[in-house]
N, C-alpha and C positions, 0 to 999 in steps of 0.2 A: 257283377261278380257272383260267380255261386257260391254255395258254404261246399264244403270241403268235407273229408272227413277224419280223427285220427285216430292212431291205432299206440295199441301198446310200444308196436317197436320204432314208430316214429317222431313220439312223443315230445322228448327233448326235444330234437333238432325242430321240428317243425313249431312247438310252443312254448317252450323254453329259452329257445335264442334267441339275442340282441334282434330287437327291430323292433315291426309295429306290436303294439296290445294283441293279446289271441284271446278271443271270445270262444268259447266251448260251452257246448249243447251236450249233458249229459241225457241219453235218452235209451227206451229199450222199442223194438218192434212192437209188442202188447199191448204199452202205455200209450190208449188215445190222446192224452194230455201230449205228451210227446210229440206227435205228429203232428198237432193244433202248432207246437212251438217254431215248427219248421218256420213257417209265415215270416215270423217272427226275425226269425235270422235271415232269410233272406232279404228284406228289407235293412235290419245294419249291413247286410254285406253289401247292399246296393250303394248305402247314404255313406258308409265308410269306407270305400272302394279304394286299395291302396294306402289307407291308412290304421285298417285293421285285419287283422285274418280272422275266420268265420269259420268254425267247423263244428262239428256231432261225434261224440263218443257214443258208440252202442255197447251198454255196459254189460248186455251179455254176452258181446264177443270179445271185452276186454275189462272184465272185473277190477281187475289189477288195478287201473287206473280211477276206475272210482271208488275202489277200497280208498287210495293214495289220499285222493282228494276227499275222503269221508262224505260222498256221495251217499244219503239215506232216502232218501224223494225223489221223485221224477215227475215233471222232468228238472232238471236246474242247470242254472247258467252259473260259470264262471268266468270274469273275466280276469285276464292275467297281464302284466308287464314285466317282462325280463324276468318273469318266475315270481313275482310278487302278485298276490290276492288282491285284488283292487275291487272286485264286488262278484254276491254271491247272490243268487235266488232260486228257492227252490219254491216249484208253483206254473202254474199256465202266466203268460204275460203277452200281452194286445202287444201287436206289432209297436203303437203307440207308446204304450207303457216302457217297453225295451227302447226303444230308441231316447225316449225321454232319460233313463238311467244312464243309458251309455252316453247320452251329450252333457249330462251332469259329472259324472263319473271321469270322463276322459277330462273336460275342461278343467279338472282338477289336479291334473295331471299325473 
């Protein structure tokens, strides 16, 4: 599965709605840390295939949404369920490390 990406105006519908958890990669083009993160996500989208959505906020082409989310750091992850916060980090994170959070984090349901 690849990550995805989202945007301002697709926001809701795409991470918001009923279904699986939506992982979001707050990130800017600039930020090397950001680009290290990719890795990162494409391995949960690989090991969560069908059971989570995967995508990248580029926050300079949609502020909005990381004002929303009071984005101050980059890069950071949010993961969300039906619109609820379920876990936040902001920092570089090993493919390892992410995927260890998100099997803690999801089993928790």
């Amino acid at each position: 599965m690849a990550v995805g990406s989202f945007t301002v105006s697709d926001w809701d519908a795409a991470a918001l709605a009923p279904g699986p958890p939506v992982l979001a990669g707050f990130w800017a083009e600039w930020c090397l840390p950001s680009h290290a993160l990719a890795d990162a996500l494409d391995e949960a989208a690989a090991r969560h295939a069908g059971r989570l959505r995967v995508g990248l906020v580029d926050t300079d082409r949609d502020p909005a949404l990381a004002e929303r989310y009071r984005v101050q750091g980059l890069p950071t992850i949010i993961l969300l369920r039906d619109g609820r916060e379920l876990l936040r980090r902001v920092g570089m994170l090993t493919p390892q490390e992410l995927l260890k959070l998100l099997d803690a984090t999801l089993a928790e349901g």
